[in-house]
N, C-alpha and C positions, 0 to 999 in steps of 0.2 A: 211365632213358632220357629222351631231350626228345624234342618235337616240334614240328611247325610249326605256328604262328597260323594257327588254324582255327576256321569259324563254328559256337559249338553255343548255340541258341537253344530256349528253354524255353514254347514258346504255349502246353503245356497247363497250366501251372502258373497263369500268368495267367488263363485261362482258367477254370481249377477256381477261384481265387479271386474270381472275379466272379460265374461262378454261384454260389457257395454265396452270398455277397452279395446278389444277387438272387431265391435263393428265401427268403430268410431277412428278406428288404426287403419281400416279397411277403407275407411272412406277418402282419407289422403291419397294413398298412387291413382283413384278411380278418377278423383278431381281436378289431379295432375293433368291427368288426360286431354277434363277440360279449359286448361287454365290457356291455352295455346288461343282458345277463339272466344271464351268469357272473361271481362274483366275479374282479377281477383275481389275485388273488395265484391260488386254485382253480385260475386258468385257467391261469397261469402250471406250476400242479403239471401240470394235466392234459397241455399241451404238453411237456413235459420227458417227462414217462411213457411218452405216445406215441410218443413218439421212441424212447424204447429199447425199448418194445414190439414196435416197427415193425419194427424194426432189429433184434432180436432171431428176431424171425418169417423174415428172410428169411435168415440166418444157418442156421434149421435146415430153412429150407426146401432152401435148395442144399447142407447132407447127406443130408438124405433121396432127394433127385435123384441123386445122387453127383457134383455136379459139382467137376471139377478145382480144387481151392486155387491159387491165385497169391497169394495175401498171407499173408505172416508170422504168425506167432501171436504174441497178449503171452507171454512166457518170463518165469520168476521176476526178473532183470532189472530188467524194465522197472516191476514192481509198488511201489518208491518213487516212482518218477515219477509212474507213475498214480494212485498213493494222495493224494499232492502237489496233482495237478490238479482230482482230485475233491472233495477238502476244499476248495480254493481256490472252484477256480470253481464247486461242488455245493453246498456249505455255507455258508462264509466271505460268498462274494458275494450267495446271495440274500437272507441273513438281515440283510447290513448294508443292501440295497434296502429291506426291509420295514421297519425301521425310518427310513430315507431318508427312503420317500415318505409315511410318517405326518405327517412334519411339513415336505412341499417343497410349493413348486408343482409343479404339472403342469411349468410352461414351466421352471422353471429343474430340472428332473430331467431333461427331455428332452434338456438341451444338456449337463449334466452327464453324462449316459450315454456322450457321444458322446468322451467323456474312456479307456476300454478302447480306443480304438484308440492314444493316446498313451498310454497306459501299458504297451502289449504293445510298441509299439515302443521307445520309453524302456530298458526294462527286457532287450528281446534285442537294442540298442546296448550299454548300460551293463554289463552281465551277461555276458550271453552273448556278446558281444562281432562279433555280424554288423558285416559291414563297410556305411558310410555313407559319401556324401560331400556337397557341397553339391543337387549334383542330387535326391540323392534325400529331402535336408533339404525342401527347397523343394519337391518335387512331393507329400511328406507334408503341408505345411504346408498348402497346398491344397486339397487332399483333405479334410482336418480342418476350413478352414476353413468346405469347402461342407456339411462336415458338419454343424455350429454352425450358420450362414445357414438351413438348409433345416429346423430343428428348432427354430429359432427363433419362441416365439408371443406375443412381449409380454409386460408385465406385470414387477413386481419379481423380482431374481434376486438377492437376500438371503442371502449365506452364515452358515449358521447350522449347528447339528449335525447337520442332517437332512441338509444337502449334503454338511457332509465325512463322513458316512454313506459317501450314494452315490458320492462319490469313491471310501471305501474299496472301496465294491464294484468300480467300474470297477480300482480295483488290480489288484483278489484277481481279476479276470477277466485282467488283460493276465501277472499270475503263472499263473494255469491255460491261457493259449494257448504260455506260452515252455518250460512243462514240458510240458506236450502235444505240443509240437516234438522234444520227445526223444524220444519215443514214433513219431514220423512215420512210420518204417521199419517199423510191424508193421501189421496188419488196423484200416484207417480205419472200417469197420464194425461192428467189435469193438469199437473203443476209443469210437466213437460213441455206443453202444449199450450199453455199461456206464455213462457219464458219465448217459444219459440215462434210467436204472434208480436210478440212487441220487438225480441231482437230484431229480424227478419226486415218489416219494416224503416228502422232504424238504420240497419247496415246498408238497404237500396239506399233511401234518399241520401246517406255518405256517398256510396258510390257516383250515385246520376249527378250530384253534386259536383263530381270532381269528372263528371264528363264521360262517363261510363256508357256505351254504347247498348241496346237491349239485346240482347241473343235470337237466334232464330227458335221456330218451334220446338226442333228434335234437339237440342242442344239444351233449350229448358228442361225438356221432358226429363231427360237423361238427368240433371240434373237434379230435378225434383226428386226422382229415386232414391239419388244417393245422400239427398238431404233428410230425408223419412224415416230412412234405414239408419245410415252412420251417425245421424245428428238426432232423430227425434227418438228412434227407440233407444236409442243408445245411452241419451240421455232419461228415459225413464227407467232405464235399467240400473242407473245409475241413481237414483234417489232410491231405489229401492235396496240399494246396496247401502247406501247410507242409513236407511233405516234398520239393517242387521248390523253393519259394521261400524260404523259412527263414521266422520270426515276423516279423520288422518290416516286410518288402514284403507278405504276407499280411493282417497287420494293415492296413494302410494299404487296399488293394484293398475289402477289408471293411468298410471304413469309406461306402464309397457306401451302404449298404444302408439311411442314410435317405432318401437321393435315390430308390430305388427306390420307398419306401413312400410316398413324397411323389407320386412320378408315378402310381403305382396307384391313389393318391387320389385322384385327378385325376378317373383314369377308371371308379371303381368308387362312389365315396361324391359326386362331385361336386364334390370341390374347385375352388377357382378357379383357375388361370393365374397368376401371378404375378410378378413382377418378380423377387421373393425366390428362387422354384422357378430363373426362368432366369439368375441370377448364380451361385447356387448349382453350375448346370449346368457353367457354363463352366468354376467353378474346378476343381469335381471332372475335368472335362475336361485341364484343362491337368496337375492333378497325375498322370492316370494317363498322360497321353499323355507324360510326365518321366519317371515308372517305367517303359514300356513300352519307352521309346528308351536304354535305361541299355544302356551298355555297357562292364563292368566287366571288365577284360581284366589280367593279368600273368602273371608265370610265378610259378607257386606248388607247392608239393610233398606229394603224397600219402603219409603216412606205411603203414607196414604193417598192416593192418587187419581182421579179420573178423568180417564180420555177417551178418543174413538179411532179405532184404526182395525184393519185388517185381521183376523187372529184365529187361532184354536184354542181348544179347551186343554192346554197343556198347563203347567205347572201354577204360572204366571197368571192363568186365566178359569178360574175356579170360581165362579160368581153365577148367580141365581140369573134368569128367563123373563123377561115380563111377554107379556101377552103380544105385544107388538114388535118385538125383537126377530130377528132373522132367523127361520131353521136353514139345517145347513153350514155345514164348514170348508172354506171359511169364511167368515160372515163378518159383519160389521157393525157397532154399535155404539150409543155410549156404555162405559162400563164402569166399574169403581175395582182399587187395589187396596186389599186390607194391611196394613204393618207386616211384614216379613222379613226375621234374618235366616239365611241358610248361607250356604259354601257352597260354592261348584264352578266349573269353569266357562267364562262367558267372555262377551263382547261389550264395547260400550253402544248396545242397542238401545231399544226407547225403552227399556225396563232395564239397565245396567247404566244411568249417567249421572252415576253416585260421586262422590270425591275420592280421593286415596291420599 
């Protein structure tokens, strides 16, 4: 069938991609806090753990409630993906950090870090093949570079093995958001919350390894919060942003989240006002407001398809009930997609990851 050039706009995917950025931007000056009386790396464990503790906990809390599923479950499937992502970004990336920052500066790790969001896009342009065009070259470049500007603290930025380290790490991070993108269609809470179960683990025994001392109680506690919050919902917000917006606009979005910790600086540790903070502003400003206004329109064609995930009965989702199926939207099922070309303006969501 066609149809006519009609507006389907995606805010909450933007949306989801900004806050998870911002709680996750939010959780740097909070951590800072703690870094004075936790070892970083420990702490690093202890927030990853948290996170899938967290996320774990409310998982069996709304079975025990009984309340209704709307998201998909991981199915055998999806268990290379996931396995993929968890070594990537669980293993691969914090180990090549920990060796990174043995031997970087503070300042040139900080801007190098900022290197994951050009490598998640890089790699689901190159790869995965989401569609670019200049517009959205330039409102990334942006973005990145206010990303760089505001993470910038002085001093020599020597590339030596500890940097292309953390390079590799930033890699192995922008490889675990592009296979994580294929996972997008099942439980962002599950998949959150497993990631955050094996990292977690992984990063203490780095840490105790290397001599790490354990924290007192209120100092975990405290901890624990802000690994729940900045690091587990942040990160399910974030799969779910990948699920409307594909890795490289994700990515990008994500990339504020030194601007956010820069501004909470501001107002929680006292940082100064800077010059730096408000150039940085603008660019990050003009890149997302390039992403925001993007409007990528053609006729393109939906092949036949069946999968399970999240959904309404909107355009995309026009398919018969069987007796065992969910009432209620929105609900969750298997479902089928009949052949369809039309026009209109979209995302490389789970129903738009066509070629061009």
């Amino acid at each position: 069938m066609s149809g006519q050039s009609h507006q389907i706009v995606n805010p909450a995917g933007v949306a989801l991609a900004l806050l998870s950025a911002a709680l996750f931007g939010a959780s740097t000056p909070i951590a800072k806090l703690l870094l004075g009386t936790i070892d970083p790396w420990l702490l690093a464990g202890i927030l990853y753990l948290a996170s899938g503790i967290g996320l774990g906990a409310v998982i069996m809390l709304q079975r025990l409630r009984g309340v209704t599923r709307t998201e998909a479950r991981l199915t055998g499937s999806d268990l290379p993906w996931l396995a993929g992502a968890v070594l990537a970004g669980g293993v691969v990336g914090p180990v090549l950090l920990m060796f990174g920052l043995a031997s970087t500066q503070a300042s040139t790790a900080a801007l190098l870090l900022n290197l994951e969001g050009l490598a998640t896009m890089v790699i689901a342009w190159t790869v995965f093949r989401e569609n670019v065009d200049r517009r959205l070259l330039i409102g990334a470049a942006a973005i990145l570079a206010g990303a760089l500007l505001v993470s910038w603290r002085g001093g020599p930025a020597g590339v030596g093995p500890g940097a292309l380290a953390i390079a590799g790490a930033c890699l192995a991070w922008g490889v675990d958001n592009n296979l994580t993108r294929k996972l997008s269609a099942a439980d962002p809470v599950q998949i959150a919350a497993i990631k955050g179960l094996v990292a977690g683990p992984i990063n203490l025994v780095l840490a105790f390894w290397q001599g790490a001392a354990a924290p007192g109680a209120a100092l975990l506690a405290g901890a624990a919060v802000v690994g729940f919050v900045g690091y587990g919902i942040s990160l399910a917000l974030f799969v779910l942003a990948l699920r409307h917006l594909g890795a490289a606009r994700t990515g990008a979005y994500f990339s504020i989240a030194p601007f956010v910790g820069a501004v909470l600086g501001v107002a929680i540790l006292h940082d100064p006002v800077t010059l730096q903070l408000a150039a940085a502003a603008i660019l990050m400003g003009i890149g997302v407001w390039l992403h925001i206004t993007e409007a990528h329109e053609h006729e393109h064609l939906h092949e036949v398809m069946a999968h399970d995930h999240a959904h309404v009965h909107d355009e995309h989702h026009r398919h018969p009930h069987g007796q065992n199926d969910p009432a209620g939207e929105p609900h969750s099922h298997w479902h089928g997609h009949a052949r369809m070309v039309h026009r209109h303006p979209h995302y490389p969501d789970l129903h738009h990851r066509h070629s061009h």
